[in-house]
C-alpha positions, -999 to +999 in steps of 0.1 A: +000+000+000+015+036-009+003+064+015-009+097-004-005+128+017-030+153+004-027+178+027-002+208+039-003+234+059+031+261+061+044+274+098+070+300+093+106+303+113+125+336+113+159+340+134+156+370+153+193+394+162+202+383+190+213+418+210+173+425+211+168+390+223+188+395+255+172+432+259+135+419+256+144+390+279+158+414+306+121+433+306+103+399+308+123+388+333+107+414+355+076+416+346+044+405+368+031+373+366+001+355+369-010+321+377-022+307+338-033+269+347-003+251+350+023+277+342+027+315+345+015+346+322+018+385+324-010+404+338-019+422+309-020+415+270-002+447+261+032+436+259+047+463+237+084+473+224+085+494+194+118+472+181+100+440+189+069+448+174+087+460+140+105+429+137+072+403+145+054+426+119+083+426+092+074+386+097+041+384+096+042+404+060+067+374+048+047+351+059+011+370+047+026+368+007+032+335+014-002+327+025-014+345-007-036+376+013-047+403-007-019+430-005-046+459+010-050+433+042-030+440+067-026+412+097-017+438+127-008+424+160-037+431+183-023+413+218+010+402+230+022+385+260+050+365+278+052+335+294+069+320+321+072+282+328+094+266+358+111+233+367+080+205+364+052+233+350+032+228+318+007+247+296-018+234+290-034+225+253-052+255+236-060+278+207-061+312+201-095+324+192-105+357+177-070+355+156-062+345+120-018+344+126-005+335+163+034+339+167+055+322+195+093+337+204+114+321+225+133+338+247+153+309+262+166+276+246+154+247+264+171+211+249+132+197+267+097+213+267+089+217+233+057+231+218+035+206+205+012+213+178-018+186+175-037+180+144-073+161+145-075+129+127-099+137+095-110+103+088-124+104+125-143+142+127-172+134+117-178+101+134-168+110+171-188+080+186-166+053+161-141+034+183-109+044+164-071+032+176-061+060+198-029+061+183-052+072+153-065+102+166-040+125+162-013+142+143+014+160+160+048+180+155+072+194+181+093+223+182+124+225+209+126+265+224+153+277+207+161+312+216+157+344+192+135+321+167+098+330+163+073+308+149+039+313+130+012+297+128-022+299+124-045+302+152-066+274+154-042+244+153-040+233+196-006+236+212+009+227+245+034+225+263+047+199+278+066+191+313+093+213+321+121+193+330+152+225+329+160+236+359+162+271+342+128+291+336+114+288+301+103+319+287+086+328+257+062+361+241+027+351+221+010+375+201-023+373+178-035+393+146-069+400+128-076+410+098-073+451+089-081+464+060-103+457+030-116+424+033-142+426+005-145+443-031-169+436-060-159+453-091-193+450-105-210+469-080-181+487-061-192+474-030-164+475-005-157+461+029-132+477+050-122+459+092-102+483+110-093+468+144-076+478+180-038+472+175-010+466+200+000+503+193-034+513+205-033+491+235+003+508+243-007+546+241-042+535+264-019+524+290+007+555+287-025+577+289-037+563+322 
């Protein structure tokens, strides 16, 4: 028997300069945390650096051409935030709603604790009563922390985190994006759609202001 694949689906990688590695990780380090399930997060969503920010959105235009997204929409970051995991924490498996493009940074390289991404089984998603080898279920890829890369992906595919086994912290920044822009056009009747939505920028002058 000869297996077929007869799907894809891209993730992007970009190296990130090191020197503004090493800053961003010296202002996470100090940041607030929270308790997030089984690991830690910041307080707040509005984790902003001009530099940073720049760099994730000089990305996210690679990877948007890639994609194939009209070039009037724009993917702008709309919340960012870091994460913190010690010796024998977790995160838990999740998705990112409300967001079309999630990114993941690492801050530290960890040779353990990689992010797992899970894929669903096809053959079983409509027939979720039918006793299928468990094995079966899934798909799944990992990727080891490895610091100054970012990774993108898209929002919906689940991710974890599992067992952090380092006896150095693990930390990492997530961000989301939504769609900006014109979304819709019809030559024929010049209808046009246009999203504009709250950016990371915005969130960052809100908090200045208060």
């Amino acid at each position: 028997m000869k297996i077929i694949s007869a799907s894809s689906l891209s993730f992007y990688e970009f190296e990130c300069d090191s020197t503004l590695t090493d800053r961003i990780l010296s202002q996470v380090i100090q940041l607030p945390w929270v308790q997030n399930k089984s690991n830690l997060t910041t307080f707040e969503d509005n984790f902003y650096d001009e530099e940073l920010i720049l760099w994730f959105e000089k990305c996210i235009n690679e990877a948007k051409k890639d994609i194939g997204l009209n070039s009037e929409m724009q993917l702008p970051i709309t919340i960012c935030w870091a994460n913190k995991t010690t010796k024998l924490q977790a995160h838990h498996e999740h998705t990112h709603p409300n967001s079309f493009l999630s990114g993941v940074f690492y801050l530290t390289s960890h040779n353990d604790s990689p992010t797992v991404f899970t894929f669903p089984n096809y053959w079983t998603k409509d027939f979720p009563t039918i006793d299928f080898e468990k094995s079966k279920k899934t798909n799944s890829f990992q990727v080891l922390p490895k610091k100054s890369t970012l990774i993108l992906f898209p929002s919906y595919v689940k991710h974890s985190v599992q067992g952090h086994r380092d006896k150095e912290t693990r930390y990492s920044i997530s961000f989301n994006t939504f769609f900006s822009g014109s979304i819709y056009k019809d030559p024929s009747t010049k209808q046009r759609l246009e999203l504009s939505v709250k950016t990371i920028r915005d969130l960052s002058n809100e908090t200045k202001i208060r």
